[in-house]
VMD Tcl script that draws the C-alpha trace (Angstrom):
set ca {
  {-105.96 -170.18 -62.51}
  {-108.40 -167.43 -60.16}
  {-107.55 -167.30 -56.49}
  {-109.44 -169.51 -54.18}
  {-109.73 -167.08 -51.63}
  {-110.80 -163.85 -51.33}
  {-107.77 -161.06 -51.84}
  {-109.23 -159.03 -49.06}
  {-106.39 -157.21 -48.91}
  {-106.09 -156.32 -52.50}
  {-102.79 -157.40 -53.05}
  {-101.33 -157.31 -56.61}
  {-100.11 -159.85 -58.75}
  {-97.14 -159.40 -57.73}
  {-97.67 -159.59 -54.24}
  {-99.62 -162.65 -54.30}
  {-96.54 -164.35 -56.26}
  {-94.06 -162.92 -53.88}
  {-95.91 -164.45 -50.57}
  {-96.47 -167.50 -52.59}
  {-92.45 -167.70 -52.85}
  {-91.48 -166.83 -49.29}
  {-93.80 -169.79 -47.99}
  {-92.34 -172.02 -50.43}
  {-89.14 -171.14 -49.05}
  {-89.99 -171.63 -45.65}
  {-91.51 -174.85 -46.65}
  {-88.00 -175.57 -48.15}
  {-86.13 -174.16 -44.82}
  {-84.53 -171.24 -47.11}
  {-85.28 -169.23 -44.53}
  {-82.96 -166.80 -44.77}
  {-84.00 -166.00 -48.89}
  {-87.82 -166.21 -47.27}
  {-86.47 -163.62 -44.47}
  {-85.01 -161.22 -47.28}
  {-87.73 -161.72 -49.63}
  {-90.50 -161.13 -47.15}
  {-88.35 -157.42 -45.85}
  {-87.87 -156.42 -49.61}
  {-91.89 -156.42 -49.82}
  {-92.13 -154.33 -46.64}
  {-90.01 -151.58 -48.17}
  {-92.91 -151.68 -50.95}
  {-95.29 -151.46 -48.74}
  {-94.69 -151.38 -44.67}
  {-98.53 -152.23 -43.86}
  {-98.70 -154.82 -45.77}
  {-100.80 -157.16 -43.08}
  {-99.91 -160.48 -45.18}
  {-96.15 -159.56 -45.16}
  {-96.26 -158.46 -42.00}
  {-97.78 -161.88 -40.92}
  {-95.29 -163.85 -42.39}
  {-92.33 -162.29 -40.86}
  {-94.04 -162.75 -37.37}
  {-94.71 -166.49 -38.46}
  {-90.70 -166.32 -39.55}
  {-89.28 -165.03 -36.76}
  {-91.71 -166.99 -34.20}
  {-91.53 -170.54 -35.93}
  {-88.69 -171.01 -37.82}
  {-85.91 -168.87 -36.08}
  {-87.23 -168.75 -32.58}
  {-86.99 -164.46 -32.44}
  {-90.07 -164.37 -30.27}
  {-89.30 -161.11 -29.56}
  {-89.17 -159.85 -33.34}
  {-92.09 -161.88 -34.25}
  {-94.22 -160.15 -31.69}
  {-93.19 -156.93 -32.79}
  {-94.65 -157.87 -36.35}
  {-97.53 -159.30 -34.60}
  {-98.09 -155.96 -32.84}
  {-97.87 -153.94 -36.25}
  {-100.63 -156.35 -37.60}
  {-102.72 -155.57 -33.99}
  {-102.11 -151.70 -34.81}
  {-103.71 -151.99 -38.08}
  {-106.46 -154.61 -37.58}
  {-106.94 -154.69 -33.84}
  {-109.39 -157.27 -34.81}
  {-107.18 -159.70 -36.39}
  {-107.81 -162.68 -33.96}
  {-104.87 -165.16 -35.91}
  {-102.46 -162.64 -35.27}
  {-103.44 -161.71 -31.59}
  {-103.71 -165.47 -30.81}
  {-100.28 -166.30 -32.68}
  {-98.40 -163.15 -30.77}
  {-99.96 -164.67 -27.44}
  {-98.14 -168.04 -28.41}
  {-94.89 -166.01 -28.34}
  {-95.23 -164.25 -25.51}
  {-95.21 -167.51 -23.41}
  {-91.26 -167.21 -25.12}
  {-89.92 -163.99 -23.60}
}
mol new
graphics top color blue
foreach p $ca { graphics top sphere $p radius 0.5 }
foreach p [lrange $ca 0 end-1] q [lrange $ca 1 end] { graphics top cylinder $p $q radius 0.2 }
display resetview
């Protein structure tokens, strides 16, 4: 079954199954398998801005690391300073810290 979106970033196969897993497992409150999965993709790829979402949305939602998830959220802002979820979503954080 094609994508119903747009793979803007041109992620692989791969990829696209990978992020699919780590929200499922957030979804599921595996967080921890979601946290390793997620940091295994960096390492593949550290500007990965779908990854890099993710672990912001991690860290800020699920574990309450407001600090870490901002961090992510800034290495989105350095690569798409346009990216208006993730400069709205690190504002949410910094209300945390």
């Amino acid at each position: 079954m094609a994508a119903h979106f747009e793979n803007t970033y041109e992620l692989t196969p791969k990829q696209l199954e990978q992020l699919d897993e780590a929200e499922e497992m957030m979804l599921r409150n595996d967080l921890g398998a979601a946290e390793r999965l997620l940091l295994s993709m960096l390492e593949d790829d550290a500007e990965c801005i779908p990854v890099l979402s993710n672990l912001g949305h991690l860290y800020g939602r699920h574990l309450s690391e407001f600090e870490t998830s901002i961090e992510y959220y800034d290495r989105v802002l350095a690569l798409e300073p346009d990216n208006a979820w993730a400069r709205d979503a690190r504002r949410r954080y910094l209300r945390f810290v």
